[in-house]
N, C-alpha and C positions, 0 to 999 in steps of 0.2 A: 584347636588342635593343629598343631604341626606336621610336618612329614619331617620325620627323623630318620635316618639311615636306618635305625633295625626295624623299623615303619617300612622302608622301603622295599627290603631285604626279603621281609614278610608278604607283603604284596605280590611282589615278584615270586616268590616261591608257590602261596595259594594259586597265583595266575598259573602259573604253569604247570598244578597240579589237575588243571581245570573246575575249578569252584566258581561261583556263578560270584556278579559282582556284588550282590543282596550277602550271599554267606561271606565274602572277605569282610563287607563292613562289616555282620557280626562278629567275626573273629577278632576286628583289629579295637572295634568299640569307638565312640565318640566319633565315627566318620558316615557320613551317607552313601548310599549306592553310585549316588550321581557323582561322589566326590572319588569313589575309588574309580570310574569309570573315565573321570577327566586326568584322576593321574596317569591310568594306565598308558591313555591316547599321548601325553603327554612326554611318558616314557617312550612311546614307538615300540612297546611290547607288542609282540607280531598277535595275530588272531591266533586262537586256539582251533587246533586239531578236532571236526567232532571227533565223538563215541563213533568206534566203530561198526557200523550196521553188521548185521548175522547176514551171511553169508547166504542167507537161504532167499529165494525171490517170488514174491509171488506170483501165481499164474495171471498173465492178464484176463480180465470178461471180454469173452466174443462180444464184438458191436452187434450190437440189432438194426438188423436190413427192414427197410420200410417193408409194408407185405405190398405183394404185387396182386390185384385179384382183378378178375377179368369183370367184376361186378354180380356173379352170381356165384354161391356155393350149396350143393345139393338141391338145386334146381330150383332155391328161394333168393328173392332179393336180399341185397347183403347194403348195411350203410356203411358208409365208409366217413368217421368222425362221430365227433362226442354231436350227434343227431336226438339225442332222447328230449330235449329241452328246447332245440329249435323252434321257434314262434312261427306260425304261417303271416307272412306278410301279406297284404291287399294294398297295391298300390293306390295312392290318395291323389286325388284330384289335389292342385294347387289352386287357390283361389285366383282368379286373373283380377287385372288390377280394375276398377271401374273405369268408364267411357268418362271425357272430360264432363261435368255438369251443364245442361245449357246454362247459358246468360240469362238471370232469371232480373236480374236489377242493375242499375249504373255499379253500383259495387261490384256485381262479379265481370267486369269489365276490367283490362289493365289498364293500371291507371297512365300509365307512356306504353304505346304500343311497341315491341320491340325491343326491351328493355336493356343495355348495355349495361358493363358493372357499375360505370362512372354515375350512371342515373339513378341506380335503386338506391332505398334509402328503409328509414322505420317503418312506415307505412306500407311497403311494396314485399312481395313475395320475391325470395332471392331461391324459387327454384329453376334453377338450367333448365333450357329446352333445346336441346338440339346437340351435335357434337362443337365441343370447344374449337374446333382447329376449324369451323366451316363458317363461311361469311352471316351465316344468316340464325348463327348462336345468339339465343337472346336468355332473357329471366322471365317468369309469369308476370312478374309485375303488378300481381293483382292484389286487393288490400288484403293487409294482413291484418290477424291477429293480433292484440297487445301482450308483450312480449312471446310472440314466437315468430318465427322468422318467414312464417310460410301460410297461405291464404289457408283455405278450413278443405279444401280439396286436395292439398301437396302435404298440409298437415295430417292428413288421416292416413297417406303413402308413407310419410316418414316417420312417424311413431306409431310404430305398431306394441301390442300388449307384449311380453316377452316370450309368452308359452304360444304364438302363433311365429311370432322368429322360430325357436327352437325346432317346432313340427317343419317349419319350413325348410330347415336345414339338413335333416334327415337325409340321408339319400333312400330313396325309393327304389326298391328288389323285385323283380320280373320274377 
């Protein structure tokens, strides 16, 4: 399909009768909406005028003021929020972490005392002990597990089940 001058003439005329661009390509046939809408923009045919709105306006809705209540109304306690479903919480003890194991065998011994990054290795537990930025930060250094990275006492710190994370996460409500 072409744009021919009585094509155009037409367009231009529905345009500014205000017909949407869906009913000009029905009228004009063989064009799509998107194609009457790129010649329009193409012409610089101004935007149409809407329909004019009636005259008449509606009222606006009063805003609703939060209620102010002093906490009691006819002399009974009064809740204030959706309280029908609130749960009583009972704060939970968190489990504290265990005391180190004593040294029950040469294994639970580290095996370099003091352990720097440069020294640990497969063998050696590579949990921090102490703050990084302080002279006397070292690793457990005690034997590890095959393949995990932490003696069977820093291992049972660091992998915890998942549903003991999550409770732990919780914040807890006075």
């Amino acid at each position: 399909m072409s744009w021919t001058d009585e094509r155009v003439d037409l367009l231009k005329k529905l345009w500014g009768e205000g017909l949407s661009a869906s009913q000009i390509a029905g009228e004009l046939g063989g064009v799509t909406r998107n194609a009457v809408i790129g010649k329009v923009h193409r012409l610089g045919l101004s935007g149409r005028a809407k329909a004019p709105q009636p005259a008449t306006t509606r009222p606006k809705k009063p805003m609703a003021r939060p209620a102010t209540s002093t906490g009691r109304t006819e002399g009974g306690p009064v809740s204030l929020g959706a309280t029908a479903l609130k749960a009583e919480t009972v704060p939970v003890a968190r489990p504290q972490a265990a005391p180190a194991p004593a040294l029950t065998s040469l294994s639970d011994e580290p095996l370099i005392p003091h352990a720097s990054v440069l020294q640990i290795n497969e063998q050696t537990c590579k949990w921090p002990v102490g703050d990084p930025s302080s002279e006397d930060f070292h690793f457990c250094a005690r034997r590890s597990d095959t393949g995990i990275p932490y003696c069977a006492y820093h291992a049972r710190i660091a992998y915890q089940p998942v549903a003991d994370r999550r409770r732990d996460r919780r914040p807890m409500r006075a």
